[in-house]
C-alpha positions in Angstrom: 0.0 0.0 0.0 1.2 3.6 -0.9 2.1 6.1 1.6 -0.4 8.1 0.0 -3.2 5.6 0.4 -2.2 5.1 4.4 -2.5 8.6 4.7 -5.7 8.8 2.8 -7.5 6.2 4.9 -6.7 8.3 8.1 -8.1 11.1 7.1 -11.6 12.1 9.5 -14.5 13.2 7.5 -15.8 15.9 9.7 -18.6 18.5 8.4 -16.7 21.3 10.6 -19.8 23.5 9.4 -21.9 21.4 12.5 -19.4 22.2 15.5 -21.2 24.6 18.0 -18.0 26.1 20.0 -14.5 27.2 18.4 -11.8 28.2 20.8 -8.4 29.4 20.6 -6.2 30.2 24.1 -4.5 33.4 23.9 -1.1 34.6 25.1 -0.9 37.9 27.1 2.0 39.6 29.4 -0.6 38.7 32.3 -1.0 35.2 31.3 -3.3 32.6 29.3 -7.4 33.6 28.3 -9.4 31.4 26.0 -11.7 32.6 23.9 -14.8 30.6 22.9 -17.2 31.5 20.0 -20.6 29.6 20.3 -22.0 30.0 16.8 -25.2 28.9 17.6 -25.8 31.6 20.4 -23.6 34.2 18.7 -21.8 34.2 21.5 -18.0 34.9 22.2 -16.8 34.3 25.6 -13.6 35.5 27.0 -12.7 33.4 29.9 -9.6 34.5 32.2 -8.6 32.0 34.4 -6.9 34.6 36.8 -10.4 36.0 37.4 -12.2 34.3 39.9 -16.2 34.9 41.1 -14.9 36.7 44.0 -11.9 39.2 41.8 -12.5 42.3 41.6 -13.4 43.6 37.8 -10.6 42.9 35.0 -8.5 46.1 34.5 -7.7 44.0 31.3 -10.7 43.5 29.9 -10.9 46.3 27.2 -7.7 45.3 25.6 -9.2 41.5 25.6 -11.8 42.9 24.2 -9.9 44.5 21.7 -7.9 40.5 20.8 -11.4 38.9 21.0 -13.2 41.4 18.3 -9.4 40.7 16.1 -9.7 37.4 16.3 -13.5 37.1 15.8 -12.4 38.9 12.1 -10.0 36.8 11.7 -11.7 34.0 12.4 -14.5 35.0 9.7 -12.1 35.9 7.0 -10.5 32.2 7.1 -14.4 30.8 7.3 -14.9 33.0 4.0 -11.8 31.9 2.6 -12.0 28.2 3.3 -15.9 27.2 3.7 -17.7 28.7 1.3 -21.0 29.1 2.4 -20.3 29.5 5.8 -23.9 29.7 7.7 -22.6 31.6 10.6 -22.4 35.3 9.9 -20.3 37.1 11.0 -22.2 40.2 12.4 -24.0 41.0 15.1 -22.4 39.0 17.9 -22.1 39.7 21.3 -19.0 39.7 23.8 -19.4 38.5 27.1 -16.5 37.8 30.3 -16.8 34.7 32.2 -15.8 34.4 36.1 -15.4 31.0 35.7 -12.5 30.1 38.6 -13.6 29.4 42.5 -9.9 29.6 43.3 -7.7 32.3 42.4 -4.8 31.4 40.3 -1.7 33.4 39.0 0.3 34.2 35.8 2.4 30.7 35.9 -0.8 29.1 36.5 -2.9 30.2 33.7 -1.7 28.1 30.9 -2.6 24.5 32.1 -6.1 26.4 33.4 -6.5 27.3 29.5 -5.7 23.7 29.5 -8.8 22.6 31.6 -10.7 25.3 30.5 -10.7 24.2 26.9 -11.1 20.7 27.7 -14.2 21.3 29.9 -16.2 24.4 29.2 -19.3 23.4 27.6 -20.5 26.8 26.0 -22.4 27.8 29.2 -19.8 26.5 32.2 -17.7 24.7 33.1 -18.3 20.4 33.7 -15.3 19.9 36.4 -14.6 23.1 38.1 -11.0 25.3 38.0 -9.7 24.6 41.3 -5.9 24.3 42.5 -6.3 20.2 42.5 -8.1 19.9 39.2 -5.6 22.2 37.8 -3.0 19.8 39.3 -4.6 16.7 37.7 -5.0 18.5 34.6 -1.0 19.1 34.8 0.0 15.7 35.5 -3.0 14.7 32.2 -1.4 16.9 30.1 2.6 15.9 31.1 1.3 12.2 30.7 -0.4 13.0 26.8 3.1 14.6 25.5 5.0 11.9 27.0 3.1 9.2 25.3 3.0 11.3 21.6 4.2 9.2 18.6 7.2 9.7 17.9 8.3 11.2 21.3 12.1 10.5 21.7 12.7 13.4 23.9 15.8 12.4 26.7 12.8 13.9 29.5 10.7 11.5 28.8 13.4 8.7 30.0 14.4 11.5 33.0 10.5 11.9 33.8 9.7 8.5 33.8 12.8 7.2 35.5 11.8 10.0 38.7 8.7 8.6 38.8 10.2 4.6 38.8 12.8 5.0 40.7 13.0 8.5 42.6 15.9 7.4 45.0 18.4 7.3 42.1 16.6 10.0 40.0 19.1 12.9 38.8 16.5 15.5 39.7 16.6 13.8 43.6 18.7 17.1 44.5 15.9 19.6 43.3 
């Protein structure tokens, strides 16, 4: 069988004109957001994980709200350029900010709550919550996925699971 053929037979047939919620996690100075677009409520949410329901309100919110409305065009043009037909348009959308964490998290925290964030919001909340031990778990998920990648012959994988083995004789015993 040709290479081409193998490849052809894993390819997913996937109507991406039926998915509900789009997401991309966002870099800032401050840390990780994720923004969800519901294109069935017209909905895009900016979710901060360093903004808990008991924070005060985001100073940072009108420049997220300035990357969210950037991205929404820029998600549009690529729907315009790639679907034809797209049935979503792209006007008249609203913008709203989720408090979606009971803990309060910092900066070196907010990328594996993107992580959890994106795995688990449903479009309306959130189906595990965004607490310091499901941020933990989601760490030790996420660490365990990139180890096990295909094609993974990183020497910290071998340093990782050698720690975790045998942690008496573990080179990072001393840290």
């Amino acid at each position: 069988m040709s290479i081409q053929k193998a490849l052809g037979a894993m390819v997913l047939q996937y109507d991406i004109t039926s998915a509900q919620l789009f997401f991309t996690p966002v870099p800032r100075p401050e840390g990780w957001i994720v923004i969800f677009w519901d294109m069935v409520a017209r909905v895009i949410y900016v979710i901060d994980p360093m903004y808990s329901k008991n924070s005060q309100p985001l100073i940072t919110e009108p420049r997220d709200e300035i990357i969210a409305w950037k991205l929404h065009d820029a998600l549009f043009n690529c729907f315009a350029e790639y679907y034809a037909g797209w049935p979503v348009k792209k006007d008249a959308w609203k913008l709203k900010f989720l408090a979606l964490a009971d803990s309060i998290f910092n900066r070196n925290e907010s990328g594996a709550c993107a992580v959890h964030i994106t795995r688990h919001f449903d479009g309306k909340k959130l189906k595990i919550p965004l607490t310091k031990h499901t941020i933990s778990k989601t760490k030790r998920e996420t660490l365990h996925e990139c180890m096990k990648l295909q094609g993974n012959f990183s020497s910290h994988v071998r340093d990782v699971l050698w720690r975790l083995l045998a942690p008496a004789d573990s080179m990072f015993e001393s840290e």
